[in-house]
C-alpha positions in Angstrom: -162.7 -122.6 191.5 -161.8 -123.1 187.9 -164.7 -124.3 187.0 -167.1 -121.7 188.3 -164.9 -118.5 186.5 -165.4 -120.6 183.5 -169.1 -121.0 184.0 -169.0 -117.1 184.6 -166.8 -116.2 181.2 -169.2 -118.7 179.2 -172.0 -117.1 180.5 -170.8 -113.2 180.1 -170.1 -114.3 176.4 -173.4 -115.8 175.5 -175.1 -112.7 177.3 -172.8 -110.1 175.1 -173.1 -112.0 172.4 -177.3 -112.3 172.6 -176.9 -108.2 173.1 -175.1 -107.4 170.2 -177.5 -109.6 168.4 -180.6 -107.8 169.7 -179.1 -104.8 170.4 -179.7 -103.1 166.8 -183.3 -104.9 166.9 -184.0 -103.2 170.0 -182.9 -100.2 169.3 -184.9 -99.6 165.6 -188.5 -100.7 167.4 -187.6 -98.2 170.1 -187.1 -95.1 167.1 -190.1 -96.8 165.3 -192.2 -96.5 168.7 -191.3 -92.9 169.4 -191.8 -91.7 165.8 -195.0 -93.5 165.4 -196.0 -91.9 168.7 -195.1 -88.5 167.7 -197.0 -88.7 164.9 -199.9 -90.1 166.4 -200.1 -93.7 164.4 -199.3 -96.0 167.7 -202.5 -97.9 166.9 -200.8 -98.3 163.2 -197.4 -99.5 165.2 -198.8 -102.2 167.1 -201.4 -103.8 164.6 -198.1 -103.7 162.0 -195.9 -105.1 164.7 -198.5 -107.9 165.9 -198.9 -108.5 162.2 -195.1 -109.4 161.8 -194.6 -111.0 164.7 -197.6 -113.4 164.1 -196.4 -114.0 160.9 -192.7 -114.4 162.0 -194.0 -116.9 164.6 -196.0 -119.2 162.0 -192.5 -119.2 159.6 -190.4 -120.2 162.5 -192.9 -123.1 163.1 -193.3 -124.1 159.9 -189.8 -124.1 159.1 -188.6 -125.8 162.7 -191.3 -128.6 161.6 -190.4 -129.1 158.2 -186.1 -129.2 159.7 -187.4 -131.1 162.5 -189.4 -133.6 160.3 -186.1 -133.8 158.0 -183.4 -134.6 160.0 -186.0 -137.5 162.0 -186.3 -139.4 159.0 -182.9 -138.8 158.1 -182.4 -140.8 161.7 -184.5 -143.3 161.0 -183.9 -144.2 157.8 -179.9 -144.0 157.7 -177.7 -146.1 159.5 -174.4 -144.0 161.3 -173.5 -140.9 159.5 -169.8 -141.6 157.9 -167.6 -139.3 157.0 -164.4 -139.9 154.8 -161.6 -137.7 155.1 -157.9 -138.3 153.5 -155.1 -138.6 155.6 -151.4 -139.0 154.2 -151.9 -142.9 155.0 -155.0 -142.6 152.6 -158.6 -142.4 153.0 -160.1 -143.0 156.7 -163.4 -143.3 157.5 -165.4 -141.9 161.0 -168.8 -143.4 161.8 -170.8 -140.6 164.7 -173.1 -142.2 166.2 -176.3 -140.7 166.3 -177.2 -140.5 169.6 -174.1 -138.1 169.7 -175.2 -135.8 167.2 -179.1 -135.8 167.5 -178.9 -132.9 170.5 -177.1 -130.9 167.8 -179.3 -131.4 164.9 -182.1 -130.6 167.0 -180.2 -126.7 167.7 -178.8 -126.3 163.9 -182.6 -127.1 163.1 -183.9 -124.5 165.6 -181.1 -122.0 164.3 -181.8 -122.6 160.3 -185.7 -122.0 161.3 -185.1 -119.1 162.6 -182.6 -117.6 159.4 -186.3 -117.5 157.2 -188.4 -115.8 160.7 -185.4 -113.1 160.8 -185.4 -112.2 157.0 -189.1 -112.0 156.6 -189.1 -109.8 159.5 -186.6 -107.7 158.2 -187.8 -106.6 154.8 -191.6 -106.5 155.8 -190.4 -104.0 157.7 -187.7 -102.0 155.9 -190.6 -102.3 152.7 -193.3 -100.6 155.4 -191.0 -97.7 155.6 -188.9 -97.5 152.8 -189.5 -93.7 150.7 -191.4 -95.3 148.3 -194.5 -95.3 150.2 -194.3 -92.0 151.2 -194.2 -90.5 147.7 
């Protein structure tokens, strides 16, 4: 029984944490969409917002490969990752072994590809409409 209401928590957690994520996302394309509409420029809306999500999607590729690519060599060309940490009997060393951490490399490469997708995003956008542009 234990097991399922913790399956449940971890799962209402990830959901509320993915919708506080999109959430502000969601909710600036959804103004964007009803002022572009109001003014008529829906046509100028989508072809901008195909644009940067093309775009985004050829940065998140590029930079998942390029991670990807990175931490496979690193694999294959290291031996087990050590790590070194000082105890008050002196130094003591941890060997992972990679078949442990390789899942998890694979996820921190996924998330560090996205950090570039999200920015460009971002400031194509806040650039499109910043005041400048409609001096």
């Amino acid at each position: 029984m234990l097991n399922i209401r913790l399956r449940t928590l971890i799962a209402l957690a990830i959901a509320a944490l993915v919708l506080l994520v999109l959430a502000p996302t969601l909710v600036t394309l959804y103004t964007d969409w009803l002022w572009f509409g109001e003014v008529g420029y829906e046509e100028v809306f989508l072809r901008t917002l195909a644009a940067e999500t093309t775009l985004g999607g050829i940065v998140l590729v590029v930079a998942f490969a390029v991670l990807y690519l990175n931490v496979r060599l690193a694999q294959i060309t290291g031996n087990q990752p050590r790590f070194t940490i000082m105890t008050p009997q002196g130094p003591h060393t941890i060997a992972i072994p990679p078949r442990r951490v390789k899942s998890l490399l694979y996820v921190a490469a996924g998330a560090a590809a996205r950090i570039p997708n999200r920015q460009m995003a971002f400031t194509s956008h806040d650039r499109f409409l910043s005041p400048a542009d409609t001096a």
